[in-house]
Backbone as XML, in Angstrom:
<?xml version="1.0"?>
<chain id="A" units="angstrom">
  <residue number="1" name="UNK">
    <atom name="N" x="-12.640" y="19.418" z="-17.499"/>
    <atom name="CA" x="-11.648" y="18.656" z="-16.777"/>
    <atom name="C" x="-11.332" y="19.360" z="-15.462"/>
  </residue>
  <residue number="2" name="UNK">
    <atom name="N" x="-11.828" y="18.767" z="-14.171"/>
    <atom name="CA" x="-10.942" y="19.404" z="-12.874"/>
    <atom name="C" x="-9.710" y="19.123" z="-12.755"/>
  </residue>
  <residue number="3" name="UNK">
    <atom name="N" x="-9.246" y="20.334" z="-12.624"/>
    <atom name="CA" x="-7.635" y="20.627" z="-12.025"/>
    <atom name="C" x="-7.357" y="20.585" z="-10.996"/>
  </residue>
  <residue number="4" name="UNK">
    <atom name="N" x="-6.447" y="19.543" z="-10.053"/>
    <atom name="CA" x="-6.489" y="19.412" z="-8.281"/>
    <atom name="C" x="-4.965" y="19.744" z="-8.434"/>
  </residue>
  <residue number="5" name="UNK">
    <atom name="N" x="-4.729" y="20.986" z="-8.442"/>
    <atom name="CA" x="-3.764" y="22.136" z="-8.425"/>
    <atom name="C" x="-2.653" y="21.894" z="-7.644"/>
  </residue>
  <residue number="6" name="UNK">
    <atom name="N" x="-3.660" y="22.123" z="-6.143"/>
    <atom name="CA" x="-3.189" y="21.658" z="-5.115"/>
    <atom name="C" x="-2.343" y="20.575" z="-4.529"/>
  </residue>
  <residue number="7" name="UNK">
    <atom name="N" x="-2.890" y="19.676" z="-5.038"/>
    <atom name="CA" x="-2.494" y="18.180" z="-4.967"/>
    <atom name="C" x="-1.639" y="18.046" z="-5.344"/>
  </residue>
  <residue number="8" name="UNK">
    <atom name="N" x="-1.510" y="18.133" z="-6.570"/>
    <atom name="CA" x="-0.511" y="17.784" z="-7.693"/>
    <atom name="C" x="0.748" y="18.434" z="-7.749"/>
  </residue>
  <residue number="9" name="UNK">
    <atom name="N" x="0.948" y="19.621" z="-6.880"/>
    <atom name="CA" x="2.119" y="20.558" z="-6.389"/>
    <atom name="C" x="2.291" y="20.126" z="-5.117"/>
  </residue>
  <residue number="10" name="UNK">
    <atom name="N" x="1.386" y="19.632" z="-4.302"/>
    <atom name="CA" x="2.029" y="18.720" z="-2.912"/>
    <atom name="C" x="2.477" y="17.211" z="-3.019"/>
  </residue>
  <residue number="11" name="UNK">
    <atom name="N" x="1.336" y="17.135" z="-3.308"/>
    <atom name="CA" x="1.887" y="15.302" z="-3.109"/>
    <atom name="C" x="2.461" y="14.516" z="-4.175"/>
  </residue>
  <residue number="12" name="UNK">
    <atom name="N" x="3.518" y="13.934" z="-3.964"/>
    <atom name="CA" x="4.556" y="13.206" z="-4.877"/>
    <atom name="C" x="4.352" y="12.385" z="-5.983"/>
  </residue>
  <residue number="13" name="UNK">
    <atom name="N" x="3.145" y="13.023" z="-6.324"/>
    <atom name="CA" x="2.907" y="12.143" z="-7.744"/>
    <atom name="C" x="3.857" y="12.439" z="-9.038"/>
  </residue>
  <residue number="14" name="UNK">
    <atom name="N" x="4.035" y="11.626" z="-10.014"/>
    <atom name="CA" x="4.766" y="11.527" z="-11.111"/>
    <atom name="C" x="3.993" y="12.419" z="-11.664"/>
  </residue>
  <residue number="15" name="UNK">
    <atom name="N" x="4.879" y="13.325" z="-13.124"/>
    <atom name="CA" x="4.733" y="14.133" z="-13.365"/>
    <atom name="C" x="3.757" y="13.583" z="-14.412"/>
  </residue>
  <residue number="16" name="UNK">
    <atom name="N" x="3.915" y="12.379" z="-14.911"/>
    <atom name="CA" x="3.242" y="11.763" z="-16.073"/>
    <atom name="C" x="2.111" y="11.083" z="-15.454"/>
  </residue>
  <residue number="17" name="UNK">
    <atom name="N" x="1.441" y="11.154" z="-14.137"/>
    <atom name="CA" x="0.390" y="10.373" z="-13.535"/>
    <atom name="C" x="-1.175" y="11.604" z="-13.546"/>
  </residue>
  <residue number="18" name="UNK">
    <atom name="N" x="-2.095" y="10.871" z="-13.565"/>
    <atom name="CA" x="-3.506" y="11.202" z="-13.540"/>
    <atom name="C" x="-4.273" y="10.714" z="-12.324"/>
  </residue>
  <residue number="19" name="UNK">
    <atom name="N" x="-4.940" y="12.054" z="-11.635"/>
    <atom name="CA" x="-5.740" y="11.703" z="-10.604"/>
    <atom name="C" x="-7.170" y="11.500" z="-11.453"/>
  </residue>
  <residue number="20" name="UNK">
    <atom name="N" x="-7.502" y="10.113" z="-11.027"/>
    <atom name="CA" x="-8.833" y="9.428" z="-11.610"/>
    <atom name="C" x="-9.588" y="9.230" z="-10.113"/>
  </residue>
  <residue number="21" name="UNK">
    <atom name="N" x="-9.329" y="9.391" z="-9.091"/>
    <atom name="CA" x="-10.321" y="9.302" z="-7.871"/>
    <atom name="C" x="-9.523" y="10.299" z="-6.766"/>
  </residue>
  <residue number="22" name="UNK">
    <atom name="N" x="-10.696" y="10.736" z="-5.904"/>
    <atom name="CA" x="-10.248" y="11.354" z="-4.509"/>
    <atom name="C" x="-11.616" y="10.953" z="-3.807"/>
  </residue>
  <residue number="23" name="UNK">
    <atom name="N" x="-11.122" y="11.114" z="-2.648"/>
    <atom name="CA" x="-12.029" y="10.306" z="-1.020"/>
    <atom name="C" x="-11.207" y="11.126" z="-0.065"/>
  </residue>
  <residue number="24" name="UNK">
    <atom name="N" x="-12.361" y="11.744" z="1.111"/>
    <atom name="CA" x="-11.653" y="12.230" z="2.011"/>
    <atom name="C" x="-12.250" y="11.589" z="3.500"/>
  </residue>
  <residue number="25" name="UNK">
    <atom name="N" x="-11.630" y="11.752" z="4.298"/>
    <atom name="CA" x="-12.116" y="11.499" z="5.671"/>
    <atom name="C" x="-11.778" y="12.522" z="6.730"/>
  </residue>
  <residue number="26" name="UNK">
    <atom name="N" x="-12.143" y="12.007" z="8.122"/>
    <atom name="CA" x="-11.795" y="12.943" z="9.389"/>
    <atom name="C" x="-9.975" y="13.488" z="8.949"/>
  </residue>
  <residue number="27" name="UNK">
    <atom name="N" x="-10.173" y="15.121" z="8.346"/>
    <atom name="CA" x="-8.659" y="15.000" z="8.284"/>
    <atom name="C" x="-7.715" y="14.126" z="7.721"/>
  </residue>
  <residue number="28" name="UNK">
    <atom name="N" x="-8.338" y="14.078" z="6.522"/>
    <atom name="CA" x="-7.226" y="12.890" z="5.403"/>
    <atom name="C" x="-8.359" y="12.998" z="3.960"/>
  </residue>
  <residue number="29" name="UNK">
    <atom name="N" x="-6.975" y="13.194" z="3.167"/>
    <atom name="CA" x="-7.347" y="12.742" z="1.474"/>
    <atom name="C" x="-6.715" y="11.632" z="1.101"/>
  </residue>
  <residue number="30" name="UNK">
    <atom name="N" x="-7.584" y="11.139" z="0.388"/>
    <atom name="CA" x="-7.143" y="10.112" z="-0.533"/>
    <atom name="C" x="-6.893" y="10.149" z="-2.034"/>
  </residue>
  <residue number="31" name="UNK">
    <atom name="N" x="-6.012" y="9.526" z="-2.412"/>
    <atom name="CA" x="-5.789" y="10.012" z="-4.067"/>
    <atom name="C" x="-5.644" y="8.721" z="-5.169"/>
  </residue>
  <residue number="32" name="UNK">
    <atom name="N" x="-6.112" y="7.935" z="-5.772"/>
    <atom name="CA" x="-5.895" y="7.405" z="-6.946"/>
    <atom name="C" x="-5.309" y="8.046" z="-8.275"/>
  </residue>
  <residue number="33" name="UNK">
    <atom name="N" x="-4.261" y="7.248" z="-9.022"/>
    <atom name="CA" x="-4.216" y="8.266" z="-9.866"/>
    <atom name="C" x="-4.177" y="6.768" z="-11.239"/>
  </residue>
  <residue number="34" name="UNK">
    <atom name="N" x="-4.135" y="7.220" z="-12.178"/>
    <atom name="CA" x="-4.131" y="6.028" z="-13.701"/>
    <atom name="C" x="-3.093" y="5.084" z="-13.512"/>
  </residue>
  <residue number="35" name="UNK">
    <atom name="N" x="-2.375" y="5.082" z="-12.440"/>
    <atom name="CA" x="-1.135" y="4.220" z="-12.396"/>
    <atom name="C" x="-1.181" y="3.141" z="-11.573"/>
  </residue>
  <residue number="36" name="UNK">
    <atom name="N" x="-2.624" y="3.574" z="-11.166"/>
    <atom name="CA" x="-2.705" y="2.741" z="-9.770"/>
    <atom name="C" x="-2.174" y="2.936" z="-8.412"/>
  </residue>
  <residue number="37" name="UNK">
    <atom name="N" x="-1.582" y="3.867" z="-8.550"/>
    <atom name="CA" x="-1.218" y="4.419" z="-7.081"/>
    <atom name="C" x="-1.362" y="5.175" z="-6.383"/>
  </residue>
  <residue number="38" name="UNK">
    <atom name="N" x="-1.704" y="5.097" z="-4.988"/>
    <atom name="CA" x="-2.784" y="5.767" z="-3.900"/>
    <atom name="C" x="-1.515" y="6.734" z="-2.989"/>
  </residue>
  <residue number="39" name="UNK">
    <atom name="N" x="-1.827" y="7.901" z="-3.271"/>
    <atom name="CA" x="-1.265" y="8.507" z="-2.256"/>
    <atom name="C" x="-2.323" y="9.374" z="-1.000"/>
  </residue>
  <residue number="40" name="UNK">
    <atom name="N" x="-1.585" y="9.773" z="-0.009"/>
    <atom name="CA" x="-2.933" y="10.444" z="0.558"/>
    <atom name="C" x="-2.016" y="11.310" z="2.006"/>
  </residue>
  <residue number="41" name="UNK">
    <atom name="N" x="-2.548" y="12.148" z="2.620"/>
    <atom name="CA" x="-2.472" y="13.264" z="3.674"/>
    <atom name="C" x="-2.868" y="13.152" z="4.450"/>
  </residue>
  <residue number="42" name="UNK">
    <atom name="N" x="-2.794" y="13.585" z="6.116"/>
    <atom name="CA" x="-3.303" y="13.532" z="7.302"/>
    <atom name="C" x="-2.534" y="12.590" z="8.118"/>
  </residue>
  <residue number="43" name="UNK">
    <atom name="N" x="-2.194" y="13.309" z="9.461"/>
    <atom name="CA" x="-1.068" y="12.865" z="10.240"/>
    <atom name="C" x="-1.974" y="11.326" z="10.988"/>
  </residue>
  <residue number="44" name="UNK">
    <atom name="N" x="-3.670" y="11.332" z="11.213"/>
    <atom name="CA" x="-4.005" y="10.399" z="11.687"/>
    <atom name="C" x="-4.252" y="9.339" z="10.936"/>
  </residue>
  <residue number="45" name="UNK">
    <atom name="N" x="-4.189" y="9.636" z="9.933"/>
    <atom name="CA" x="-4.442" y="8.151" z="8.922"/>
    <atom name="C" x="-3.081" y="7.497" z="8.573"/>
  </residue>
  <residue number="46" name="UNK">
    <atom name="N" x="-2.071" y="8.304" z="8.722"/>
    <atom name="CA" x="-0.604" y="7.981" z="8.701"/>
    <atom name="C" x="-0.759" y="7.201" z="9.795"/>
  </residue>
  <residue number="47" name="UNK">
    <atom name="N" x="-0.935" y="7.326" z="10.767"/>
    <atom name="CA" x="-0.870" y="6.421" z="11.861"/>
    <atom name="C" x="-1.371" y="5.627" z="12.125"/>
  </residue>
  <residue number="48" name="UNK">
    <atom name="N" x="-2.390" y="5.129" z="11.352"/>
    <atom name="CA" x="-3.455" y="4.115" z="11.168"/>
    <atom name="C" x="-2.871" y="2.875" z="10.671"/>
  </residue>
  <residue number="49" name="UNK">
    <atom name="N" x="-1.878" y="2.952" z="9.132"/>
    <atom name="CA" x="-1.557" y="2.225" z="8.188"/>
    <atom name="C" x="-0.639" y="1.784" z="8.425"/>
  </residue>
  <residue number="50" name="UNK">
    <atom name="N" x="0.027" y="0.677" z="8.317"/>
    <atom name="CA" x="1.433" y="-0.211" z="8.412"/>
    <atom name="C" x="2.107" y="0.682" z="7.912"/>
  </residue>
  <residue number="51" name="UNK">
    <atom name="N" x="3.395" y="1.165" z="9.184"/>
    <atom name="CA" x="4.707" y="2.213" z="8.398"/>
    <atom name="C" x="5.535" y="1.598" z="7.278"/>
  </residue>
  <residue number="52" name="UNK">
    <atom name="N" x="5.477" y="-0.028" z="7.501"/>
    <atom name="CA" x="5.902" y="-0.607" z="6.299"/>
    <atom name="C" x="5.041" y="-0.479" z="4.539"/>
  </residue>
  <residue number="53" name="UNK">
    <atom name="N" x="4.326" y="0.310" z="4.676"/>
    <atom name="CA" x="3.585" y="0.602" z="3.309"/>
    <atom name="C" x="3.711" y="1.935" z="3.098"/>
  </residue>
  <residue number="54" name="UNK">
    <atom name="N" x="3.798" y="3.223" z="4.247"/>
    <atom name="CA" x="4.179" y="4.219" z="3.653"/>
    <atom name="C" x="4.811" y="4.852" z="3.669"/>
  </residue>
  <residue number="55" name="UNK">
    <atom name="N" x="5.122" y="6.039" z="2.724"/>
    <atom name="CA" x="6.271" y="6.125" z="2.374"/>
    <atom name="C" x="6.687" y="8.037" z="2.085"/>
  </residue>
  <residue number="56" name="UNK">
    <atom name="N" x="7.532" y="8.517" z="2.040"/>
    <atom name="CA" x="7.426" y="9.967" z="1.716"/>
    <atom name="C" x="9.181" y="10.299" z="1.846"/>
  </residue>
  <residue number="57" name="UNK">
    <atom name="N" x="9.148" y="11.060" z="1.151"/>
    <atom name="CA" x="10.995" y="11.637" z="1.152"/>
    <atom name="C" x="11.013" y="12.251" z="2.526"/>
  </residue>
  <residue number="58" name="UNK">
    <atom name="N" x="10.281" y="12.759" z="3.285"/>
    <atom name="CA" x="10.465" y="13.462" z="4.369"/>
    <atom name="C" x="11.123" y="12.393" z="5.605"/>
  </residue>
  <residue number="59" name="UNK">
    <atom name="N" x="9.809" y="11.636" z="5.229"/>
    <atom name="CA" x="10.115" y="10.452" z="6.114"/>
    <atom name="C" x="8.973" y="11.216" z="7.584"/>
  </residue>
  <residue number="60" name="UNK">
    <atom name="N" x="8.083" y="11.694" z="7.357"/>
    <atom name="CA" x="7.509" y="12.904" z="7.867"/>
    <atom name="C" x="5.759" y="12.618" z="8.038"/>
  </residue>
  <residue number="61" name="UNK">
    <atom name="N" x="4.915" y="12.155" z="8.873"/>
    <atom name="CA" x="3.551" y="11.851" z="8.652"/>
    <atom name="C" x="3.167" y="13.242" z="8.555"/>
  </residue>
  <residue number="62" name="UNK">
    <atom name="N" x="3.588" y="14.783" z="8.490"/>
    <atom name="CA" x="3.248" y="15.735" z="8.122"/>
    <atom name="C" x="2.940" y="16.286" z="6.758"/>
  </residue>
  <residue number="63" name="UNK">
    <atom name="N" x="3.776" y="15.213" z="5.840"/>
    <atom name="CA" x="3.782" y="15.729" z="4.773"/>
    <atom name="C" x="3.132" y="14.803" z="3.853"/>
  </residue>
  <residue number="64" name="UNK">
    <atom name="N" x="2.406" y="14.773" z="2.277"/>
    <atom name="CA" x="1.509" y="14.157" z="1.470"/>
    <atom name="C" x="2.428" y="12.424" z="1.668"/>
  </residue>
  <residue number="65" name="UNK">
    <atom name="N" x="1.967" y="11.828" z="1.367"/>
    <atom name="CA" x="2.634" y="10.234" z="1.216"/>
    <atom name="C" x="2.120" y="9.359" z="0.462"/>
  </residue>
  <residue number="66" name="UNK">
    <atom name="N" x="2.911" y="8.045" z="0.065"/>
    <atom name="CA" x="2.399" y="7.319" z="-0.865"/>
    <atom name="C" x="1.972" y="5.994" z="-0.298"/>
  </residue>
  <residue number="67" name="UNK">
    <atom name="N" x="1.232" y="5.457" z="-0.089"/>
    <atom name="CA" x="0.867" y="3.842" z="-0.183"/>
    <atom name="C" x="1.024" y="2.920" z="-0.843"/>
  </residue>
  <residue number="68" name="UNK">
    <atom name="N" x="1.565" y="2.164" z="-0.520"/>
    <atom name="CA" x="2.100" y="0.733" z="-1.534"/>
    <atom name="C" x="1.612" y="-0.207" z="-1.580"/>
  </residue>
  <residue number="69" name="UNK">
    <atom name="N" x="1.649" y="-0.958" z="-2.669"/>
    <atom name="CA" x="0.240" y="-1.992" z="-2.992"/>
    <atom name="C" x="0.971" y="-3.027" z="-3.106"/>
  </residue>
  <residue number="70" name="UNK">
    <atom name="N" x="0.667" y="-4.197" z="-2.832"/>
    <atom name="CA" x="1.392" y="-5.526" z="-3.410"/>
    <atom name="C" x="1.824" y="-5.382" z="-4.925"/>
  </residue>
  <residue number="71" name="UNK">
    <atom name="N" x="2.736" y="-5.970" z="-5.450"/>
    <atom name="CA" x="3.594" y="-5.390" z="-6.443"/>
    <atom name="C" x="2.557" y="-6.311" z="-7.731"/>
  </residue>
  <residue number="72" name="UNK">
    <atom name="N" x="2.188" y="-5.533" z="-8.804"/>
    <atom name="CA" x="1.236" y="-6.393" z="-9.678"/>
    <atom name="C" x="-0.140" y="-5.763" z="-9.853"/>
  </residue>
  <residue number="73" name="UNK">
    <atom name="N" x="-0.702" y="-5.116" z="-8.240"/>
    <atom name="CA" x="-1.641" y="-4.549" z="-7.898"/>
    <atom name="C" x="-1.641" y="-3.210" z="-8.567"/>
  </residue>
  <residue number="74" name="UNK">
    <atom name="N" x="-2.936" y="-2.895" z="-9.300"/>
    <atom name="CA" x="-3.106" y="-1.402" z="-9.696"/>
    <atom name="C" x="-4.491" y="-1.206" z="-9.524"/>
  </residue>
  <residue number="75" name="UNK">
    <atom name="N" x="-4.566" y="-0.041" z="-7.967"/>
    <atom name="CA" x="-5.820" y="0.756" z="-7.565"/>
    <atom name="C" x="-6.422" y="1.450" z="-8.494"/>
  </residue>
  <residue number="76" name="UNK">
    <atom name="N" x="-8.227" y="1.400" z="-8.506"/>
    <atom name="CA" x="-8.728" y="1.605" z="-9.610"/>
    <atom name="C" x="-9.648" y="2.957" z="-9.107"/>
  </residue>
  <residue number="77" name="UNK">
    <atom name="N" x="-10.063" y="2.662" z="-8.053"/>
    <atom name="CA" x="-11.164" y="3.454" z="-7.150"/>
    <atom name="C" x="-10.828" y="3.200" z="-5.520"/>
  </residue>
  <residue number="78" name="UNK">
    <atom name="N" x="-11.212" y="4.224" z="-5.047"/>
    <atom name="CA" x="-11.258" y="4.372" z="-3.196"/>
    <atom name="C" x="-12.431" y="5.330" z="-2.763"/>
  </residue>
  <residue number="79" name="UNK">
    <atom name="N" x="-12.560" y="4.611" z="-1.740"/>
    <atom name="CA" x="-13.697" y="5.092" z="-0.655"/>
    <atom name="C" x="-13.149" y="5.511" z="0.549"/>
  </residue>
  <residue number="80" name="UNK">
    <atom name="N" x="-13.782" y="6.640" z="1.791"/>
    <atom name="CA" x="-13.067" y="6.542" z="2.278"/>
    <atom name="C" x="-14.057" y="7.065" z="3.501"/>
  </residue>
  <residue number="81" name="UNK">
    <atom name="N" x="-13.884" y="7.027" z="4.879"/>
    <atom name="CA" x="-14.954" y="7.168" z="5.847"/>
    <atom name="C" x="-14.499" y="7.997" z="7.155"/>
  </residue>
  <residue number="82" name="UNK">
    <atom name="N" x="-15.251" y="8.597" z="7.574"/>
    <atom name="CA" x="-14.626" y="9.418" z="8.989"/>
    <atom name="C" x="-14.602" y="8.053" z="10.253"/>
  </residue>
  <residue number="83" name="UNK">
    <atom name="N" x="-15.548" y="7.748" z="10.453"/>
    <atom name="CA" x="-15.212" y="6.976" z="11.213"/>
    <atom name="C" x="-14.458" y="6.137" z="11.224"/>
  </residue>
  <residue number="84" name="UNK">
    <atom name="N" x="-12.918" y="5.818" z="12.464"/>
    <atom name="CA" x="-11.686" y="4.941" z="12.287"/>
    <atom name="C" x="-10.861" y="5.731" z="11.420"/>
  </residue>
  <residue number="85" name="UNK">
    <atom name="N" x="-11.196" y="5.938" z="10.555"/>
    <atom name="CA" x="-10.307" y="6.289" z="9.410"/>
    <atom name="C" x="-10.197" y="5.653" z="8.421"/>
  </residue>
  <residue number="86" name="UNK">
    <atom name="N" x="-11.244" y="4.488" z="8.030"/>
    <atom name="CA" x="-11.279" y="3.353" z="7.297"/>
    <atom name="C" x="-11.282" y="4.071" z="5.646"/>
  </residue>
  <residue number="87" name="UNK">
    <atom name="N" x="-10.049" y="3.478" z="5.369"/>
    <atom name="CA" x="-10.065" y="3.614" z="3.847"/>
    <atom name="C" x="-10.492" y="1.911" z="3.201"/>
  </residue>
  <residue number="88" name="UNK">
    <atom name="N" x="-11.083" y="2.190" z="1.763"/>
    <atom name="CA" x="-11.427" y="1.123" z="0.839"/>
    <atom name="C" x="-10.652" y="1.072" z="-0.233"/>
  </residue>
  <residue number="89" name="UNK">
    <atom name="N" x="-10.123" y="0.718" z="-1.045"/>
    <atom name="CA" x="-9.699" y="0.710" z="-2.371"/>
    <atom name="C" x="-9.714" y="-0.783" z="-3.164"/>
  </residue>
  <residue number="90" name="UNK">
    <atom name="N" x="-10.324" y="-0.594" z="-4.780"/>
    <atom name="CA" x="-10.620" y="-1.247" z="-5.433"/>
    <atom name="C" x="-9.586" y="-1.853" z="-6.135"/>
  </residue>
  <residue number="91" name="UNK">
    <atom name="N" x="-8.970" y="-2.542" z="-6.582"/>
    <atom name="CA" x="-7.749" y="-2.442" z="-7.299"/>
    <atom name="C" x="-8.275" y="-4.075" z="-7.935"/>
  </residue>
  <residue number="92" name="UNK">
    <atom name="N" x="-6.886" y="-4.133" z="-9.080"/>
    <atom name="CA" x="-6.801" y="-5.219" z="-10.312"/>
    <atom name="C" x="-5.459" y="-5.691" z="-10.421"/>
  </residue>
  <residue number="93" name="UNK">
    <atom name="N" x="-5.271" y="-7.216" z="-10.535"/>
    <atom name="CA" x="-4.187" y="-7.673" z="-10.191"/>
    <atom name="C" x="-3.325" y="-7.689" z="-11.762"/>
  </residue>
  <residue number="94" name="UNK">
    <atom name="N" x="-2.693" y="-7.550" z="-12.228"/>
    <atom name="CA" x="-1.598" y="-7.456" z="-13.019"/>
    <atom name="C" x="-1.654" y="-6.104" z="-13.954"/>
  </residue>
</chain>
């Protein structure tokens, strides 16, 4: 079993959640976890994404953050690319 140590002491995942995917790009991770929810890092991909989807206690594109899915939606898998900054994610509706 890999341990993403790291991750899991930065970014705001629930204590009861499982990382089942990671994807990285130019300066940005991506994170799936069993709950369906994508969090991810990097000040330029923060800036990429509708501020209305993300989210962080800081309120801070410095710090890990979460992405929000239409409510129902649970991310299954993500891809993720240097160029743009284009993220993919797979997700299942209810």
């Amino acid at each position: 079993m890999v341990n993403f140590h790291e991750i899991t002491n930065i970014y705001p995942i629930e204590n009861d959640e499982k990382i089942v995917d990671v994807d990285g790009g130019r300066n940005f991770i991506i994170v799936v976890t069993d709950k369906g929810n994508i969090y991810a890092s990097g000040t330029s991909l923060y800036g990429y994404i509708n501020s209305s989807i993300v989210s962080n206690k800081q309120n801070d594109s410095s710090y890990p953050y979460k992405i929000a899915m239409e409510s129902d939606w649970k991310v299954t898998k993500c891809w993720a690319n240097d160029l743009y900054y284009n993220v993919w994610v797979l997700g299942e509706n209810g």
